[in-house]
C-alpha positions as CSV (number, residue, x, y, z in Angstrom):
1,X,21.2,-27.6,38.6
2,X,20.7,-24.3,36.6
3,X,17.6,-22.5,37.0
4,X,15.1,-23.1,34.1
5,X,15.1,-20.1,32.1
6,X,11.4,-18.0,31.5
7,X,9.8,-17.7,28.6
8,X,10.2,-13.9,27.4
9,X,7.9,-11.3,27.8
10,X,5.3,-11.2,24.8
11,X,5.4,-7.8,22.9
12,X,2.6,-6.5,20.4
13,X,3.7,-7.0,16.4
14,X,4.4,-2.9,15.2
15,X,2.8,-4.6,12.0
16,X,-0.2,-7.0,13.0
17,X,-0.3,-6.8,17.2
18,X,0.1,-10.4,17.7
19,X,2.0,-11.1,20.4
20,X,5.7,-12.1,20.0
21,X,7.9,-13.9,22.4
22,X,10.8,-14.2,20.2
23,X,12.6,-11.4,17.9
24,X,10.2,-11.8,14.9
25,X,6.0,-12.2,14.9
26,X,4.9,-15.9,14.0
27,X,2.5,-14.5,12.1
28,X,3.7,-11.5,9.4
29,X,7.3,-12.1,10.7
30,X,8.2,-8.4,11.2
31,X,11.1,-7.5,13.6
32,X,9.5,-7.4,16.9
33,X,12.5,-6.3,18.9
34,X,16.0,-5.2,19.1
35,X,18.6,-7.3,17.3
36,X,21.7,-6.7,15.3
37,X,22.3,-6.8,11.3
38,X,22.5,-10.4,10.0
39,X,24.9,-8.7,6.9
40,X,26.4,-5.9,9.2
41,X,26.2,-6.1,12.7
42,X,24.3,-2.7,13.1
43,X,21.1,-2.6,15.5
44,X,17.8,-2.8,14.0
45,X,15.0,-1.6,15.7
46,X,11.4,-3.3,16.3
47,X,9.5,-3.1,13.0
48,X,12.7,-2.4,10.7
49,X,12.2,-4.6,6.7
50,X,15.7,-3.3,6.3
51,X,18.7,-2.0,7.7
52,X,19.5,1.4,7.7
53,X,23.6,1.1,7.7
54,X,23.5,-1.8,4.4
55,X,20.2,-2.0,3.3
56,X,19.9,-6.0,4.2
57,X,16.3,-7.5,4.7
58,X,15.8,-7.8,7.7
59,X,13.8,-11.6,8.6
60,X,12.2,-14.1,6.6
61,X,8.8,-12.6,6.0
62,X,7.3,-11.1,2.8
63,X,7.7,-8.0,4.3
64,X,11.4,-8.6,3.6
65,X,11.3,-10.5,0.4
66,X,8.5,-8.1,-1.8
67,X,10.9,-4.8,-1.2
68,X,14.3,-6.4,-2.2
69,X,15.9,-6.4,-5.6
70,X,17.2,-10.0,-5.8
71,X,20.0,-8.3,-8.0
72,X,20.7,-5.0,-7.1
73,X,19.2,-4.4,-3.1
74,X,17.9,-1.2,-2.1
75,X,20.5,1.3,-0.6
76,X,18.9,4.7,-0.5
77,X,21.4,7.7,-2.0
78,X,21.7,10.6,-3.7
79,X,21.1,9.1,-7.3
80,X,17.9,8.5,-6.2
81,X,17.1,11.9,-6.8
82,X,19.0,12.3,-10.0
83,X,16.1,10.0,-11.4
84,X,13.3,12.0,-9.9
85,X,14.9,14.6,-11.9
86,X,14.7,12.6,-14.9
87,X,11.1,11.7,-14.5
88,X,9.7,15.0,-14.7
89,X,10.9,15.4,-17.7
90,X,10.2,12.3,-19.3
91,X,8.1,10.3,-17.3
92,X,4.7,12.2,-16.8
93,X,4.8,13.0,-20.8
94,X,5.2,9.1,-21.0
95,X,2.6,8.1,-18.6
96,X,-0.1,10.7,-20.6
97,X,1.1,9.5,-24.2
98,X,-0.1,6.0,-22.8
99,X,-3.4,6.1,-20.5
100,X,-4.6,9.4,-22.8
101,X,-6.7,11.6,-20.9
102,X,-9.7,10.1,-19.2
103,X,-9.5,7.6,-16.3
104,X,-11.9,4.6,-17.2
105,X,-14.8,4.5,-15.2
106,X,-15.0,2.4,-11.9
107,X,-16.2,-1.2,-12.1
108,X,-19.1,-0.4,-9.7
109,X,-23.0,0.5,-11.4
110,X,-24.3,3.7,-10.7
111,X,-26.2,4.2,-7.2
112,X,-30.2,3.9,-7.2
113,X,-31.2,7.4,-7.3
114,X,-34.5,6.5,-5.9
115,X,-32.9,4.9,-3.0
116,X,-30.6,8.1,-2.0
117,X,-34.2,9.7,-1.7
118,X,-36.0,7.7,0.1
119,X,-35.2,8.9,3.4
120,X,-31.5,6.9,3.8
121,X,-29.2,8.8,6.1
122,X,-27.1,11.2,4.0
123,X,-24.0,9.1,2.4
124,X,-25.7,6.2,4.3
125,X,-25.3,2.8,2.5
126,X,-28.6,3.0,-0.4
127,X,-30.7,0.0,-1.0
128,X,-29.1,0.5,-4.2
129,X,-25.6,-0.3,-2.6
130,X,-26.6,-3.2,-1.1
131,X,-28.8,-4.9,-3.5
132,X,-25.7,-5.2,-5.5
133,X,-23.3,-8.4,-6.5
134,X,-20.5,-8.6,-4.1
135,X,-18.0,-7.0,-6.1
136,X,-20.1,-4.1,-7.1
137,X,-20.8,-3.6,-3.8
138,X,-16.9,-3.1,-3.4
139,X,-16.5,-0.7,-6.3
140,X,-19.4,1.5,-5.1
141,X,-18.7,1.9,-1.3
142,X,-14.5,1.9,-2.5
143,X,-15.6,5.1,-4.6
144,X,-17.6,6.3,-1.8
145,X,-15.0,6.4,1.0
146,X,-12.6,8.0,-1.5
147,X,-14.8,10.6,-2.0
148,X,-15.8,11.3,1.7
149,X,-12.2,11.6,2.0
150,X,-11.8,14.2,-0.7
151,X,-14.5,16.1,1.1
152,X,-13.0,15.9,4.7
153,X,-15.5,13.9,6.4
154,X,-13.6,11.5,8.2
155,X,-16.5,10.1,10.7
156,X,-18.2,8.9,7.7
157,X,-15.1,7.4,6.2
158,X,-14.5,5.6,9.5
159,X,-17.6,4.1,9.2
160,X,-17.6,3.1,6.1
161,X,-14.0,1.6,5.6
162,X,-14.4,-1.3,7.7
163,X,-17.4,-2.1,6.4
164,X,-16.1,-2.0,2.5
165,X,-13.0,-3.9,3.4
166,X,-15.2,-6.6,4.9
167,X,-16.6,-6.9,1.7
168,X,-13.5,-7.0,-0.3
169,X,-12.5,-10.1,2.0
170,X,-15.1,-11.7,0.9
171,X,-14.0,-11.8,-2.5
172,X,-11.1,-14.1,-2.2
173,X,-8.7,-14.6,-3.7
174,X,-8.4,-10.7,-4.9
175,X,-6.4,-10.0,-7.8
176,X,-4.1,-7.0,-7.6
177,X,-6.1,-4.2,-7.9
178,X,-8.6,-5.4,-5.6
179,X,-5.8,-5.4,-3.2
180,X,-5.0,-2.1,-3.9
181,X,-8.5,-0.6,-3.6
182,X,-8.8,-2.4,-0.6
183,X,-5.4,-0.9,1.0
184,X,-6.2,2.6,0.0
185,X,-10.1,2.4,2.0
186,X,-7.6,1.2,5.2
187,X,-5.2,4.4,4.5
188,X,-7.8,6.8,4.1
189,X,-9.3,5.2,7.3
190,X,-6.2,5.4,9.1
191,X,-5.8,1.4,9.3
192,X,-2.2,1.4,8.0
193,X,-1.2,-2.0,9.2
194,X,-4.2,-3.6,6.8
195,X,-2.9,-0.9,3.7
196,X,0.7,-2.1,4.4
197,X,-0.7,-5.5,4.3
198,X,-2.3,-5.1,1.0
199,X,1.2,-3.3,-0.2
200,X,3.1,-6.3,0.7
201,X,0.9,-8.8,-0.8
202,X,0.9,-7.1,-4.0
203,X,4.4,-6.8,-4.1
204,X,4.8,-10.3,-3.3
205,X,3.4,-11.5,-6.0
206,X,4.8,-8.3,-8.5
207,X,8.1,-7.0,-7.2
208,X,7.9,-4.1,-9.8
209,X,4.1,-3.2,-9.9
210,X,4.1,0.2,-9.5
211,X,0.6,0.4,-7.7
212,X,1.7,-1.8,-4.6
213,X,5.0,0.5,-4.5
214,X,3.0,3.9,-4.6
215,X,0.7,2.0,-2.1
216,X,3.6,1.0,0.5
217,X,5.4,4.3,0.4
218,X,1.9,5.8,1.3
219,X,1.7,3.6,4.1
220,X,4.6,3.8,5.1
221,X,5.2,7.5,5.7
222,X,2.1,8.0,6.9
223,X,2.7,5.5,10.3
224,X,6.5,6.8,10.2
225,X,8.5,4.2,8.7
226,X,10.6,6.9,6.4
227,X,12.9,4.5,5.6
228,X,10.9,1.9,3.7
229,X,9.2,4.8,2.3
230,X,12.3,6.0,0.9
231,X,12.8,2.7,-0.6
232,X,9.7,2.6,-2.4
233,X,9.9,5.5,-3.9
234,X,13.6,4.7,-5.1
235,X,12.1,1.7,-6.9
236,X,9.3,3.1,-8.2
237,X,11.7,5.7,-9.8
238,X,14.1,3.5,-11.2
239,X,11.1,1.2,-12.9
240,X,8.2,3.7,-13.8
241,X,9.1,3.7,-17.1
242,X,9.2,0.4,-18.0
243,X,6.1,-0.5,-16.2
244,X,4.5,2.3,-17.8
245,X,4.7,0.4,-21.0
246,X,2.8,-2.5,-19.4
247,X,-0.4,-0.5,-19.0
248,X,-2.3,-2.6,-21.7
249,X,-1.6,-5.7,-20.1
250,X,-2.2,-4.2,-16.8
251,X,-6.0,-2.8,-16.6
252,X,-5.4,-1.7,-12.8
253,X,-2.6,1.0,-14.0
254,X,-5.2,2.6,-16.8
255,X,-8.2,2.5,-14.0
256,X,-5.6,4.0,-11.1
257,X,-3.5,6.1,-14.1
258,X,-3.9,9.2,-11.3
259,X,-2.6,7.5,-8.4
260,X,0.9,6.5,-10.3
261,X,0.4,10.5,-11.8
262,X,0.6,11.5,-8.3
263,X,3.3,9.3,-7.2
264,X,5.3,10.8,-10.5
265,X,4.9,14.3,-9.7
266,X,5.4,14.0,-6.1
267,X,8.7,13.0,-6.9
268,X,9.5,15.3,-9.4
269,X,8.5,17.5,-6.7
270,X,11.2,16.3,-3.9
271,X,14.2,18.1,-5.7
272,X,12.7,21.3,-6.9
């Protein structure tokens, strides 16, 4: 009689930190250990959306289905930079002639002055803040931790992320942009499973949208996944220009026109 065989050691998710017992997490089904290429054979290491050797997806996930190109997958190369290239001479003139200068102004109503002096810890939540709608709420404290961040003060933006992303969940279902405010607060907090989250979900639902793109390469780099970096910022090359043109129709891009700036020049900026 053969010996029964054990159940496998549970490992932490590299994306959500459930435990796995099997190659890929029940829950966000990322690659939770070693296994070879489905396409190529090649060895894939825990946390891998693609392989390195063919550019597969790797699993069943969204985390595998958002990145791919149905028609054309993602195999990082040289051209890639040939249309970085490109885009600084085109592209950032294109994305100016179409959002014009100013960035509208945030969703969120202007703080109570009277509460910021009434004795409220400096860049403490106002009475202002939190006399607010839900959603206004969101906008205020999203512009808040982005601007703690500018400044540098990262105790205060630790203590305030978690609190505005509480508030964002509470606003289900989010549309796109609430998404992406919502995974920028847990990137500037250093939360980059939650902004990956976000960056997935958005590309789930718009392969091409060039916020959940500039989103997951931001996420990506900074918790060291280079590769699927790389392959967001191939996409967002190749399409910037056609999803520029969708601006009208998409209100997120004109209220976040400096975060795809950003993304555009940063790119430019790899081959110079």
């Amino acid at each position: 009689m053969s010996a029964e065989k054990k159940p496998a050691t549970p490992v932490p998710c590299p994306s959500c930190n459930a435990d796995v017992r099997g190659r890929f997490c029940p829950e966000c089904g990322t690659l939770a250990r070693k296994a070879p290429c489905k396409e190529c054979g090649a060895t894939l290491a825990p946390g891998d959306r693609f392989c390195g050797e063919c550019g597969a997806p790797v699993g069943v996930g969204a985390a595998a289905a958002v990145a791919a190109d149905p028609a054309e997958p993602w195999r990082p190369s040289t051209t890639w930079k040939v249309v970085t290239i490109a885009l600084a001479a085109t592209l950032v003139v294109a994305l100016f002639m179409r959002f014009g200068s100013d960035r509208p102004q945030s969703r969120a109503t202007p703080l109570d002055p009277a509460a910021t002096q009434s004795g409220a810890p400096a860049g403490g939540p106002s009475a202002g803040i939190l006399s607010m709608p839900p959603q206004q709420q969101a906008d205020a404290l999203f512009d808040r931790v982005m601007r703690l961040n500018e400044e540098g003060k990262r105790d205060s933006v630790q203590f305030f992320a978690p609190m505005a992303i509480g508030i964002y969940e509470q606003l289900q279902p989010l549309d796109l942009d609430q998404r992406f405010d919502m995974g920028t607060i847990a990137l500037a907090a250093g939360m980059y499973p939650t902004a990956r989250a976000q960056a997935d979900t958005i590309l789930q639902k718009d392969p091409d949208h060039l916020l959940g793109l500039a989103l997951l390469s931001r996420s990506a780099r900074a918790s060291g996944a280079t590769a699927d970096a790389q392959r967001a910022d191939v996409k967002f090359a190749k399409i910037v220009e056609t999803e520029v043109r969708k601006a009208p129709e998409k209100i997120e891009y004109q209220r976040h026109k400096s975060d795809i700036e950003i993304e555009v020049k940063r790119l430019a900026g790899i081959t110079q």
